[in-house]
LUMRO-709997 format. One line per 2 residues: for each residue x, y, z of C-alpha. Coordinates in steps of 0.02 Angstrom, whole numbers. Each point is the difference from the previous one (the first is absolute). Example, Ala and Ser with C-alpha at 12.3 -4.5 7.8 and 13.67 -1.06 7.14 Angstrom:
BEGIN
615 -225 390 ~ 69 172 -33 .
# end
This chain:
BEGIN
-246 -582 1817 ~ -25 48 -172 .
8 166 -34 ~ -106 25 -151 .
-139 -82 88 ~ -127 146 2 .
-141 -100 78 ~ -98 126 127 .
56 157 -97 ~ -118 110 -111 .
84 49 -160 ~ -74 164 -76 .
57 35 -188 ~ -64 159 -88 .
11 -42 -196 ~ -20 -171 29 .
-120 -57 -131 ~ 132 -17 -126 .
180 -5 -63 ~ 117 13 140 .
-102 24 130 ~ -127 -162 -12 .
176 -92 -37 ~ 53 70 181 .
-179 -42 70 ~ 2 -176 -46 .
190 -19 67 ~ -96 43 159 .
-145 -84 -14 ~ 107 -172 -35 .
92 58 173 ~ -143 -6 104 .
-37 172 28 ~ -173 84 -25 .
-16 117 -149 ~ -81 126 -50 .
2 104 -154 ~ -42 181 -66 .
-6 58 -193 ~ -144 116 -93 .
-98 -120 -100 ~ -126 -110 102 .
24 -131 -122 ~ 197 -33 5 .
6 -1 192 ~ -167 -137 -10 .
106 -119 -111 ~ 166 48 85 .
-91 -70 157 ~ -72 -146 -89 .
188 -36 -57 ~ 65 29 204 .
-160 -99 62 ~ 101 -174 -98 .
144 -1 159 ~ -124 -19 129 .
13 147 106 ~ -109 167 31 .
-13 121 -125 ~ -95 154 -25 .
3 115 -150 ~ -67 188 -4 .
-8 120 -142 ~ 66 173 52 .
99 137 -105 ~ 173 52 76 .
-17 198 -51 ~ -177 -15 100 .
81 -3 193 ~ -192 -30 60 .
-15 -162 -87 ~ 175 -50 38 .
-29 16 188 ~ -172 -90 -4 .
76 -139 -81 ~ 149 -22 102 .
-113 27 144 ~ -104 -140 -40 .
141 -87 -42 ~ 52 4 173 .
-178 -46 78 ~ -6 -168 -82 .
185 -57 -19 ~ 73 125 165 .
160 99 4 ~ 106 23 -164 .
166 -111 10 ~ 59 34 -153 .
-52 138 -108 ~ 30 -6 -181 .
-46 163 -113 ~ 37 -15 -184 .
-141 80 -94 ~ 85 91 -140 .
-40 87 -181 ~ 137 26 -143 .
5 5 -176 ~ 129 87 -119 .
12 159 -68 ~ 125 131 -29 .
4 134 103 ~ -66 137 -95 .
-155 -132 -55 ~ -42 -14 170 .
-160 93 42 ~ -36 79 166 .
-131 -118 46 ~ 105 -168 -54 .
143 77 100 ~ -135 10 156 .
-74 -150 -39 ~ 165 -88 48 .
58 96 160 ~ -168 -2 75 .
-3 -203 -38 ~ 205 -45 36 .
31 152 130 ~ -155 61 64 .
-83 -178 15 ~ 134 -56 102 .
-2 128 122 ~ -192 -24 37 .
38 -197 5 ~ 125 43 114 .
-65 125 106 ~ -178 -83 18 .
101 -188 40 ~ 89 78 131 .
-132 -23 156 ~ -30 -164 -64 .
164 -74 21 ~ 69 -122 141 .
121 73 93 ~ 127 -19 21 .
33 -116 -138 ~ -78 44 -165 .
82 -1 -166 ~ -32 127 -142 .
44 -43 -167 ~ -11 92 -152 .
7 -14 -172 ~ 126 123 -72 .
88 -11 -176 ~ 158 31 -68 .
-63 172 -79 ~ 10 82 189 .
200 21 -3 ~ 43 -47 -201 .
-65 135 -122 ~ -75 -86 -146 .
-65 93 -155 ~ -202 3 -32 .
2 -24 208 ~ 6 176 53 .
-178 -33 101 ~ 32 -167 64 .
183 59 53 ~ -101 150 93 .
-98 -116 86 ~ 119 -156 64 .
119 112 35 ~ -140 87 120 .
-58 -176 61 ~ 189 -63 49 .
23 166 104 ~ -165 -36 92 .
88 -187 50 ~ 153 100 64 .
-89 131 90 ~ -126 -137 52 .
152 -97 74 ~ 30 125 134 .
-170 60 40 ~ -76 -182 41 .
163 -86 58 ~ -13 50 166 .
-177 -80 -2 ~ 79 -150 -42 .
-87 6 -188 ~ 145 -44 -150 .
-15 91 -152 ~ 83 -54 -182 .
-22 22 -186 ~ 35 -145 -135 .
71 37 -154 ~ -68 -126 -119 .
96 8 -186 ~ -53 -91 -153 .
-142 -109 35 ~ -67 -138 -92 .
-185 -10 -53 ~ -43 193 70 .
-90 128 -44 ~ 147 124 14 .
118 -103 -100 ~ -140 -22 -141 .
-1 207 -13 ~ 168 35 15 .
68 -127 -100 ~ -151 -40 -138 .
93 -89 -158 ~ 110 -149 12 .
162 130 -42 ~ -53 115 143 .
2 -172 97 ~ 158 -47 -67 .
99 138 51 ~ -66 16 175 .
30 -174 50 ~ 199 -12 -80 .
-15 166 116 ~ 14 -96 156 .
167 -52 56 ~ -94 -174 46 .
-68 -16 -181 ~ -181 -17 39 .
-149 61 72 ~ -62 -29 193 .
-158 -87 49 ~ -115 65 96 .
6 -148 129 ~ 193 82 31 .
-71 171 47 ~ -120 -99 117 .
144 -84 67 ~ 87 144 54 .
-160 68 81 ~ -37 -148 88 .
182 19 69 ~ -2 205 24 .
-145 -62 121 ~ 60 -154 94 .
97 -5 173 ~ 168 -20 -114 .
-28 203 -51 ~ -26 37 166 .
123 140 -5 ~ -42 53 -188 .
-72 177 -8 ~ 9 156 -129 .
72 -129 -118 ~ -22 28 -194 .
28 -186 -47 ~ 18 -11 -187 .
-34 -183 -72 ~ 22 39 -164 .
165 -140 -66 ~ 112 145 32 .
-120 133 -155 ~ 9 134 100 .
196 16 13 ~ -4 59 -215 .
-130 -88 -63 ~ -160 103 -12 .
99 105 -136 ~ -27 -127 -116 .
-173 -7 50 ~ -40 172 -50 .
61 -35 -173 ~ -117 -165 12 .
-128 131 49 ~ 44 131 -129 .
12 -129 -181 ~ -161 -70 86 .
-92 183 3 ~ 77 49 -190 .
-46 -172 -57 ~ -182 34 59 .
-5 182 -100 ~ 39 -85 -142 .
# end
């Protein structure tokens, strides 16, 4: 029996129009399962679906904000009339961009907890009736900024650090119901939207990727990998995990990124 067969399982990934996320969609699209994605903008979750329709399986797309719970629920709710209960439950809707601290406004430091933080509660908290149980898997997407303080991160730090405590506290509330509950810790990412703003200019580039003990960045078919595993039979007993899969970043790395981040922010003054 292969254990990455996800054939009869409905896949739910919030964020999953792009990035990360569609990269973890189409890892389990390609594995059988049924799929079904969430982002703002009606016309990335159309051509993410288009894109998930090309491995043969069901797909549905719906265009919902994570800081409107409402919306959220409707769409996981429909969600779960056409494909049935949640298997696997993927939330990695997220904002970021860097600033210093003090050049953080109040409403760009909102603008990220409500998305990282407050989105993933209502994805959470609305997913929760949905769910088979026992069984389920929750996944999200955390970053490196939730336990490593990083310059011009002060909000996204806030937030992660916010989302990996809801995994944790998650862990214990749901086990008993037989639902796991971890985060993934994606670092450096090829061809992303986060790497692209935190590391702009080919020397920003350069001195976060010689800033990762294995010399290079990830892919994001790795972070799909080690979803697809966080939610097959062989993590059975994986729960209130913070899995970093990063090349080892995280253990002194992400220093060096916020010097990346700061001669790419003085550069851009210039």
């Amino acid at each position: 029996m292969n254990p990455f067969d996800f054939s009869g399982k409905t896949v739910f990934v919030s964020g999953g129009t792009s990035g990360i996320n569609l990269g973890i969609a189409h890892a389990f699209a390609r594995a059988g399962a049924r799929v079904a994605v969430m982002s703002r903008s009606q016309d990335k979750v159309d051509a993410a679906v288009k894109e998930l329709q090309a491995h043969g399986g069901d797909v549905a797309g719906y265009s919902a904000d994570v800081r409107d719970p409402a919306r959220v629920e409707e769409a996981l709710k429909t969600a779960h009339a056409r494909l049935g209960a949640i298997d696997v439950l993927v939330s990695g809707a997220a904002g970021n961009f860097p600033a210093p601290a003090l050049g953080i406004s109040p409403n760009g430091f909102r603008a990220v907890v409500e998305i990282d933080l407050l989105g993933s509660f209502h994805v959470l908290r609305a997913a929760f009736p949905l769910l088979r149980k026992p069984g389920a898997s929750i996944i999200q997407i955390s970053a490196p900024q939730a336990y490593n303080p990083m310059e011009f991160q002060m909000h996204v730090c806030a937030a992660k650090a916010g989302v990996d405590m809801l995994t944790r506290v998650g862990a214990i509330e749901w086990g008993p119901a037989g639902v796991r509950i971890n985060s993934v810790v994606p670092g450096p990412i090829a061809d992303t939207e986060g790497m692209t703003r935190l590391a702009p200019n080919a020397e920003a580039e350069r001195l976060t990727r010689e800033s990762v003990p294995m010399g290079r960045y990830g892919s994001k078919q790795e972070i799909a990998d080690a979803c697809l595993w966080l939610a097959s039979p062989m993590a059975s007993y994986v729960t209130g995990v913070v899995l970093p899969v990063d090349g080892g970043w995280s253990l002194g790395g992400t220093s060096v990124a916020s010097a990346g981040m700061k001669q790419a922010l003085s550069a851009g003054k210039k």
